[in-house]
N, C-alpha and C positions, 0 to 999 in steps of 0.2 A: 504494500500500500504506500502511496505516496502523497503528498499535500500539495496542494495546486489554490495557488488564487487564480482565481476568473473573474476578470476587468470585463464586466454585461454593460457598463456605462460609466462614462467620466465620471458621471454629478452622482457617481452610488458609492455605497461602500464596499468598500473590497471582503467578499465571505470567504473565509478558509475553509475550503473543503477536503475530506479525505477521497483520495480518485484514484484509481487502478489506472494504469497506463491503458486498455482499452477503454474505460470510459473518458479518458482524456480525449484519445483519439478519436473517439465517437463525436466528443464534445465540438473540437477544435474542425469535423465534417461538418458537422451542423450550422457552427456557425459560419463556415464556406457557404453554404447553401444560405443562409440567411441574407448573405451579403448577395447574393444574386437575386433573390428575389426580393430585396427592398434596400436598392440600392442609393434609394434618397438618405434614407437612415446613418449608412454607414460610408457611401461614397467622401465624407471628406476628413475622414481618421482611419487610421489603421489597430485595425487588433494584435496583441501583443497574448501572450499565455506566458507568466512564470511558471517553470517547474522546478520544484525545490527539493531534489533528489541527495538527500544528505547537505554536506559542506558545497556541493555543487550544481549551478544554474546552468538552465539555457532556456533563452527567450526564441521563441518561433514566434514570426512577424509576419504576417498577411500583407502586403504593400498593394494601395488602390490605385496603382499610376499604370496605364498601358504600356507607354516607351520603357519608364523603367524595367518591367521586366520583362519586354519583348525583348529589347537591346542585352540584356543579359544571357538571349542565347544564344550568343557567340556574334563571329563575322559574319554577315549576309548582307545580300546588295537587291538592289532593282527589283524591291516587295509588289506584286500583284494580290493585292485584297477581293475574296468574293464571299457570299453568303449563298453556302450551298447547305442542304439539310435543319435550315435553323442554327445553324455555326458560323460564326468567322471563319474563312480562311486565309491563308496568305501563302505565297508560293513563290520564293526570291531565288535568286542567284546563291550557289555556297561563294561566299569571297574569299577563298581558302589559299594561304600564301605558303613561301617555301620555307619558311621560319615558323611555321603556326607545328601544334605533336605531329607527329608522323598520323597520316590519314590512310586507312586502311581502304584500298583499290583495288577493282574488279578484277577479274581475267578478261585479257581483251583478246579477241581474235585474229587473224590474220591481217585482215582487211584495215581492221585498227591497227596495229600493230606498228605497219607501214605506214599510216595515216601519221603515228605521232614522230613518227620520223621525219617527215616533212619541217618546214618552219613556222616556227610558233615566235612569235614578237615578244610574248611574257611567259617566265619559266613557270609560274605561278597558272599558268590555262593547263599546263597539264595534268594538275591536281583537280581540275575540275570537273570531273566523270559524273557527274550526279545531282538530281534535285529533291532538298528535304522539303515538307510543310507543316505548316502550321495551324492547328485548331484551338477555338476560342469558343466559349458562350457568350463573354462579357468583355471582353476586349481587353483583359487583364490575367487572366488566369489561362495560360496556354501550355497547348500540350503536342510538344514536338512529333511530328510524322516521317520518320530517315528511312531517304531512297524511295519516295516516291515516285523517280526516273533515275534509273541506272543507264550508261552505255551495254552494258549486258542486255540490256530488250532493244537494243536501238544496234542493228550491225555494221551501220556506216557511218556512227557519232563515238568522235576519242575521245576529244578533248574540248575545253571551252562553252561547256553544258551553261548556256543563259537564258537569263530574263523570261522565267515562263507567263505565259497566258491561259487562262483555263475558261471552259464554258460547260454548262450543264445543257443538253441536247441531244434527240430523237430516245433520250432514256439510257443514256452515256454521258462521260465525262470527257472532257476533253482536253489535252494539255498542247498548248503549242510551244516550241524553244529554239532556239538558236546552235548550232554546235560545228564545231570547228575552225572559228574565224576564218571563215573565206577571204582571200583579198583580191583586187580585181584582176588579176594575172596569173591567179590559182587554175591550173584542171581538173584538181582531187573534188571529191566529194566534201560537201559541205554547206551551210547555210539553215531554213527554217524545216524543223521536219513536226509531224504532229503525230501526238501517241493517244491512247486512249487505255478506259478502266469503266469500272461497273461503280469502281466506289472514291469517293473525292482527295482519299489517302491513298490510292494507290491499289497495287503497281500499274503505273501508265506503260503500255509496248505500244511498240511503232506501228503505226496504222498504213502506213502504205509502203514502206521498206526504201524509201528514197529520201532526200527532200523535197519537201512541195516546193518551197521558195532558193531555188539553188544557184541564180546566177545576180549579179547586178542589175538592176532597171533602174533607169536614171538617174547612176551613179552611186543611189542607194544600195548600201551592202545589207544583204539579209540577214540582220539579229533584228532584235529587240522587238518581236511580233503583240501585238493587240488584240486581244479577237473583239468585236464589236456586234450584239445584234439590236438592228433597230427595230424601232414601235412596228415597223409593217412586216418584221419578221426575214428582213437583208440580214445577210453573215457578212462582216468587209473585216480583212486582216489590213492593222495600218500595220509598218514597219521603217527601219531602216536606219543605217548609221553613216557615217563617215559624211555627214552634212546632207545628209538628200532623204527625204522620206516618200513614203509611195501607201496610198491606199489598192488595195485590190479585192473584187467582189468573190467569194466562196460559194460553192454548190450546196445544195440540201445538207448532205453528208459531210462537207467539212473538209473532202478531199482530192476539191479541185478547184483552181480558178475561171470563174467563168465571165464573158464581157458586161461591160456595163453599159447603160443604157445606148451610147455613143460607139460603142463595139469595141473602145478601151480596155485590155486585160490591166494595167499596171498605171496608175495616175498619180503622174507625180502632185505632190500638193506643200512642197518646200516652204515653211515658213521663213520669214526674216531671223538670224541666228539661231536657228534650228541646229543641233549638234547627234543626236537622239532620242530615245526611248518616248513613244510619243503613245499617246492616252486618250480616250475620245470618253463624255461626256454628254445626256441630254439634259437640259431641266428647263421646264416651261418652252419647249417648243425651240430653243436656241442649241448648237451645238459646239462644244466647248472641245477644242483639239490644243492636247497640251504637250508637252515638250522638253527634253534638259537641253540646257546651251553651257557652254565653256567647255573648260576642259575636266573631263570627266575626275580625274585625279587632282585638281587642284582646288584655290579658294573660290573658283570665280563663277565655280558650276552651281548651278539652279535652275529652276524650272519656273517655263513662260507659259503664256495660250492666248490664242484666238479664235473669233465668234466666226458662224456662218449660219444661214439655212438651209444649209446641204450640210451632210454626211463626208459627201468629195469635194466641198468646198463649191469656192473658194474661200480664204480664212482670214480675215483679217487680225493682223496684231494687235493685243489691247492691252499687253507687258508684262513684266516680271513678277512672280509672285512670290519664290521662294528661294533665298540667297542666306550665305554665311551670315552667322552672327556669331562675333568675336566670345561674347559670352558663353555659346550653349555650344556649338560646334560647327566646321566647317564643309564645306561643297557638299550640300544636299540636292538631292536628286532623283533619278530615275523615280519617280514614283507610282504610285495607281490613286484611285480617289475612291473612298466607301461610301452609298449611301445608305444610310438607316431606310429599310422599307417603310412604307408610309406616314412619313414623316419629309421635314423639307429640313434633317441635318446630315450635315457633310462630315467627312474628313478626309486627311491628305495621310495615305502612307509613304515612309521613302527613305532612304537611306542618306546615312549623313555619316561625317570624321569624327570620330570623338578628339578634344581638344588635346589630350595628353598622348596620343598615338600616332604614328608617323606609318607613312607606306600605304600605298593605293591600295591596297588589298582589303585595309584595317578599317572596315566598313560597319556599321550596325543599324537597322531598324530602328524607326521613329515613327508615332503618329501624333500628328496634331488637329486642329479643327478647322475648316475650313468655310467659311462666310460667304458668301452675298449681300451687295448692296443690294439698295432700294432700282435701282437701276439694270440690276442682274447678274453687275461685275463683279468678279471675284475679288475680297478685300487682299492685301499685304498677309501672308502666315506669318503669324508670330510662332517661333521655333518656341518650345517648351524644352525643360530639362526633362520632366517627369511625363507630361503627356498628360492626354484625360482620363480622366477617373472611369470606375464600372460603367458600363452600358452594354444590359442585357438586350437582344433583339428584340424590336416590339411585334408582338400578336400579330398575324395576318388580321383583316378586318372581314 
């Protein structure tokens, strides 16, 4: 038997009870559960639990801040947020460097083999075999999903596994990625290929055994894919890096491009410093096409957007919204944007430098909220340290 105080409210008195370590633990679920379903209550304090096991303590602490302990699950980069099943999810880049423990790597086949022999511009791509994710109820409480894309389902991706995309559709999952940084004078295999799964954690395998998006179109290199469906039920993949981006319209199935109205396969729609990873948007009828500029790995990178009443645009620029702040941390970016179903609140996911970490690699997840004016423009993100507090999904209506 052991004594436990249990702190039930600031303004109470503290009761000394005698508690069996499962009833602690029983106790310490409970009030997990409590904090999710009356999140007014407890969103803006954390619970603490002394256990007073002889001469010796230890405090377990519930923290209500999302970034904080999102960012606490290591390096990851270019966060894609969606709400599949009644869950958060999120599904980033591993930012995994050549300094970070040894990371334990597939068998790779022939095919790969040869692939990673080729040239690779960062030592650091060839550790990137793989994409984990991430499930939430409340946007605080997360619970890691590893290898939910492996190169082992994928027989023509080695290295440089990015920026996935996912969609729920025809009664499947769907993830779209990047792999093998193609450059425009490559002939190997390489660029956006799309896997699929029954279930939002995985295992995603390769759905068509190639890539879909395999060569350059208007100078746009195939990473950093979007999947997009609009209100009348269009599939359009944005993509593209090395300053150029390109929308293109997808078939029923997911696994094939087909023309646009215009008999267009591939439309460029380059915004004003456009750099990559670009995010599409509807709310109230406008559609909001966003974007990181600078340089990915520096202070300078952030993310912009522009309005149209098209889909393929055109876009006009209407500026910066989220850039370093010397305070909380540097080149935020790549991000996606969540909204709360039926409700009109935002948020911005996306990765940023923490201040005391050096090396492009040394990347970690952030959310913050994201605004509207009265006018429909999107306010300035004020970068948080901590992030927002609980937010459980609201009810379908």
């Amino acid at each position: 038997m052991h004594q436990a105080w249990h702190y039930k409210h600031p303004n109470a008195e503290p009761k000394l009870e005698r508690l069996t370590k499962a009833e602690i633990a029983g106790r310490l679920e409970r009030e997990r559960a409590e904090i999710v379903t009356n999140p007014l209550m407890f969103c803006s304090r954390s619970l603490a639990f002394v256990l007073s096991l002889g001469v010796a303590c230890t405090t377990l602490s519930l923290q209500a801040q999302a970034t904080a302990n999102l960012s606490s699950q290591g390096y990851y980069a270019d966060p894609e947020v969606r709400v599949f099943a009644h869950q958060y999810w999120i599904y980033p880049t591993s930012s995994v460097s050549a300094d970070d423990p040894a990371i334990e790597q597939p068998t790779f086949n022939a095919q790969q083999t040869e692939l990673r022999k080729q040239h690779v511009i960062h030592k650091d791509y060839l550790l990137q075999t793989g994409l984990d994710a991430f499930s939430s109820p409340d946007l605080v409480h997360w619970t890691k999903h590893k290898s939910v894309l492996s190169v082992k389902n994928v027989a023509w991706a080695a290295y440089a596994i990015w920026a996935p995309s996912a969609i729920h559709l025809n009664g499947k999952f769907y993830l779209f990625f990047a792999a093998n940084d193609i450059q425009k004078t490559d002939s190997f295999d390489g660029g956006i290929g799309v896997a699929t799964s029954d279930r939002p954690g995985g295992p995603f395998i390769d759905a068509i055994g190639k890539p879909l998006f395999g060569k350059f179109q208007h100078g746009a290199q195939p990473i950093d894919p979007m999947v997009y469906q609009d209100d009348d039920g269009s599939i359009y993949l944005y993509y593209g890096g090395q300053g150029h981006c390109v929308v293109a319209k997808l078939s029923k199935d997911l696994k094939q491009v087909v023309p646009m109205p215009d008999g267009e396969l591939y439309k460029e729609i380059t915004p004003e410093h456009y750099v990559e990873g670009p995010f599409m948007i509807k709310r109230n009828g406008t559609y909001y096409f966003m974007w990181s500029e600078g340089d990915w790995g520096g202070p300078d990178y952030g993310v912009a957007y522009a309005k149209s009443n098209s889909p393929i645009g055109p876009f006009i620029r209407a500026g910066k919204i989220l850039q370093t702040d010397p305070n909380i941390a540097k080149g935020p970016g790549h991000h996606s944007v969540l909204h709360i179903p039926n409700t009109d609140d935002w948020y911005i996911v996306y990765h940023r430098h923490p201040l005391n970490r050096t090396g492009i690699s040394k990347r970690v997840m952030a959310i913050d909220k994201m605004i509207f004016d009265n006018d429909g423009n999107i306010e300035p993100i004020v970068m948080t340290k901590d992030g927002p507090g609980i937010r459980p999904l609201t009810k379908s209506r």
